[in-house]
C-alpha positions as CSV (number, residue, x, y, z in Angstrom):
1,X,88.9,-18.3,-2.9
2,X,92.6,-19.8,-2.0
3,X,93.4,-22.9,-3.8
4,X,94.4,-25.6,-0.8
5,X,97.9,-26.6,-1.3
6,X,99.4,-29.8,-2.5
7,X,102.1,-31.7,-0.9
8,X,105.4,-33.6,-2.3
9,X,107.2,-35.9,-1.0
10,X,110.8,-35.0,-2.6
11,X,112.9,-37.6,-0.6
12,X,112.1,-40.4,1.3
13,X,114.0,-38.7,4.3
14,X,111.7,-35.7,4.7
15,X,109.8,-37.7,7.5
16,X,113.5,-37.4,9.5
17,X,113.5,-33.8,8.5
18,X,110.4,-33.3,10.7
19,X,112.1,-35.2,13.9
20,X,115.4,-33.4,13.6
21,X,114.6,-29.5,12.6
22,X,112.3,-28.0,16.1
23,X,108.6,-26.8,15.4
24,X,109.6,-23.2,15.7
25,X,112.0,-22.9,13.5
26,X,112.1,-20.2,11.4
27,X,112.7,-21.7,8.2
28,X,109.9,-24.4,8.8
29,X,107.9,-21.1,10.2
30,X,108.4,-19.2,7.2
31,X,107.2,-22.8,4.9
32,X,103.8,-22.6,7.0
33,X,103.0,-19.1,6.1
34,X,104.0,-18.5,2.3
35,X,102.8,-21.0,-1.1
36,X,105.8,-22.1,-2.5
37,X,103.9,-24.0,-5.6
38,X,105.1,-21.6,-7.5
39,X,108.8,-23.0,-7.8
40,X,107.5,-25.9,-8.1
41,X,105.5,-25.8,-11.2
C-alpha cells in the first residue's frame, strides 16, 4: 500500500506560486508524479 502524501506549506507565497507558474509545466509536472518526502524528512 502507498502512504498518501502530506503537504507543507513552506511560504506564505506558495498560493502565488500556483497563479504564476502554468499547469503544464514541467517542473510542477515532474512534483505531481514523484514523492519528494524524502528531502523533507
Amino acid at each position: 500500500m502507498v502512504p498518501s502524501q502530506q503537504t507543507f506549506q513552506f511560504s506564505q507565497y506558495s498560493s502565488l506560486y500556483d497563479l504564476i507558474v502554468p499547469a503544464d509545466n514541467l517542473l510542477r509536472r515532474i512534483n505531481d508524479l514523484i514523492d519528494f518526502s524524502f528531502i523533507h524528512k
